[in-house]
Structures are given as structure tokens and as C-alpha cells.
C-alpha positions in Angstrom: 0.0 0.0 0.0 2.8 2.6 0.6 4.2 1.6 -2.5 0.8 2.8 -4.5 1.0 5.9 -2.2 4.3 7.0 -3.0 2.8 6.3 -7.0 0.2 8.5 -6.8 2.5 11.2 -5.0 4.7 11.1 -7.5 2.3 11.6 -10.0 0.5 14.7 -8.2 3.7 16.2 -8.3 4.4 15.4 -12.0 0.6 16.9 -12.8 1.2 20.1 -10.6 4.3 21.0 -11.9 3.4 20.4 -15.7 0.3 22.2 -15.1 -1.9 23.7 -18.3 -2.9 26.6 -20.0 -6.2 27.7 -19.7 -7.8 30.6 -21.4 -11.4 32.2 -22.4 -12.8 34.7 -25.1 -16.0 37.2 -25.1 -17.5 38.0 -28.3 -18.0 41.5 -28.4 -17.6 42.0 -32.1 -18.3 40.2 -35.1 -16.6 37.0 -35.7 -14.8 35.9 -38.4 -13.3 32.2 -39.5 -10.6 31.0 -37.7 -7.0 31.8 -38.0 -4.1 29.8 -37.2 -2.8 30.3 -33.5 1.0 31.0 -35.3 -0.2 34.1 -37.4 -2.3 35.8 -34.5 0.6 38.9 -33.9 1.1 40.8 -30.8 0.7 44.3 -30.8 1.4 47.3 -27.6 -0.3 50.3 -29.4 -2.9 50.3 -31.8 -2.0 49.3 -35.6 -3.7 51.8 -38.2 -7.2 50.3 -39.1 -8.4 47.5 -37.3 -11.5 45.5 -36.2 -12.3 44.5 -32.2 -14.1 40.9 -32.3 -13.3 40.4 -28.5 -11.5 40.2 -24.6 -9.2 37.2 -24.6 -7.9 36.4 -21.9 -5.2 33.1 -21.1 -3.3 31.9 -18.3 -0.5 29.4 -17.4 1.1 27.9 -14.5 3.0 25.3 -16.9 6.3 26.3 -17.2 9.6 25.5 -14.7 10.4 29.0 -15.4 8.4 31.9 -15.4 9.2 33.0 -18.7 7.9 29.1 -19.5 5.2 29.9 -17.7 4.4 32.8 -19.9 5.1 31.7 -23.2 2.4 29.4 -22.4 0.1 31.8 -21.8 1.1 34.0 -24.6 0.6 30.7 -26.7 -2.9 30.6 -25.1 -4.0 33.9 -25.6 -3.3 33.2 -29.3 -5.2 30.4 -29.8 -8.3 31.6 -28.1 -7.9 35.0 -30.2 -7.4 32.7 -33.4 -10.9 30.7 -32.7 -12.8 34.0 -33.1 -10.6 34.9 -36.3 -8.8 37.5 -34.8 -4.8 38.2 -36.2 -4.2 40.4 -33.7 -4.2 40.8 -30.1 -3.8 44.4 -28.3 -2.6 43.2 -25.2 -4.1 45.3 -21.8 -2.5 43.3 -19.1 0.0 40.8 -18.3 1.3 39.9 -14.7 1.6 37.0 -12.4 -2.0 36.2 -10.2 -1.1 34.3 -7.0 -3.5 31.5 -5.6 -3.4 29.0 -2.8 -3.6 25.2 -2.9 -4.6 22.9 -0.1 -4.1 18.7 -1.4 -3.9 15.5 -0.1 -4.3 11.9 -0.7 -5.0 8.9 1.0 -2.5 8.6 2.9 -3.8 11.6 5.0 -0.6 13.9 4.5 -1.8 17.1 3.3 0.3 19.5 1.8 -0.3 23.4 1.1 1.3 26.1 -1.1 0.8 28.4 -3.2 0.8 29.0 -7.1 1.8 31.9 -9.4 0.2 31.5 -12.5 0.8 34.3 -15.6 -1.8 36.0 -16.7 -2.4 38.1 -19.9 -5.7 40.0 -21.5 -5.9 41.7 -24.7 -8.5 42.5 -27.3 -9.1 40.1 -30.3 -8.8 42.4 -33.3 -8.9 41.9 -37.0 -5.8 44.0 -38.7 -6.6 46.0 -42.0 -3.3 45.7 -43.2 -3.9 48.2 -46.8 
């Protein structure tokens, strides 16, 4: 039985630290067909002529590092821009968003901590690039 315990901790672990990506849109504009994830460009200001379709918004605990963690949000943020048929994303906000995690398993240890997960929010937009 402790064998299966110390199993099952290790894979916990293994799940916690490789973590995921998680992200979300609102429709505000209208949508257009996809767009692949790779195209969808970051921008700081506002390009010339453009379109809003949404608020994306991604997040990621996923990386060892937290520029991993980051990238993979970034990569998130993309993707959910890219379903709406966005190429563009004006990004509002990045940071980090702390949370805290209580766990355990059968073996009645419980462990605690705490998780800093990168956050970043933009607005889908469709570039008129003429």
C-alpha cells in the first residue's frame, strides 16, 4: 500500500508542476473564420485600421520557469484569439495572479502552497493591413 501511495504522490507532483494553460474569449464584435494560432501577432499600441471581435484572456502555471510559464500563456492567448478569427491581439494586461492550494491523498498527509500562475488579456482584433 505505501508503494501505491508514494505512486500516486509522485504523479501529483508530476501533474502540478506540468500544469496547463487555460484561457477564455467574449465576443463583443463580429466573428470571423478561424486563424491559425502561429499568425495571430502581438501588438502594444494600436496598428492603423483594425477591427475589435473580443477580450481574450489566457493563463498558465506550466512552465519550470516563469518565462515558460508565460510563453504558455502568450501561446494561449493566441489560440483563443485565433478561434474567433482574430490576427491580432492588443494586449491590456500581463502579470503573475497568485492562488493557494490545499491537497492531499490517501494517505492523510496534506500539503499546502501556493501558485503563481501568468496572466495576460488583450483585445481580439482583426488587422486591416492596406
Amino acid at each position: 500500500m505505501k508503494q501505491y501511495s508514494k505512486i500516486i504522490a509522485c504523479c501529483l507532483s508530476a501533474l502540478f508542476l506540468i500544469g496547463c494553460a487555460t484561457g477564455s474569449v467574449v465576443l463583443t464584435g463580429t466573428a470571423r473564420p478561424s486563424t491559425d494560432p502561429q499568425s495571430v501577432k502581438l501588438y502594444l499600441k494600436e496598428p492603423k485600421k483594425f477591427d475589435v471581435i473580443g477580450l481574450v484572456e489566457a493563463s498558465s502555471d506550466s512552465g519550470f520557469t516563469d518565462q515558460g510559464s508565460q510563453d504558455y500563456a502568450v501561446a494561449e492567448l493566441k489560440k483563443q484569439a485565433s478561434k474567433i478569427g482574430a490576427n491580432g491581439v492588443l494586449l491590456t494586461t500581463a502579470g503573475t495572479q497568485t492562488s493557494g492550494m490545499v491537497g492531499g491523498y490517501g494517505t492523510g498527509m496534506i500539503w499546502a502552497g501556493s501558485v503563481n500562475a501568468k496572466v495576460v488579456k488583450g483585445t481580439a482584433i482583426f488587422v486591416n493591413e492596406e
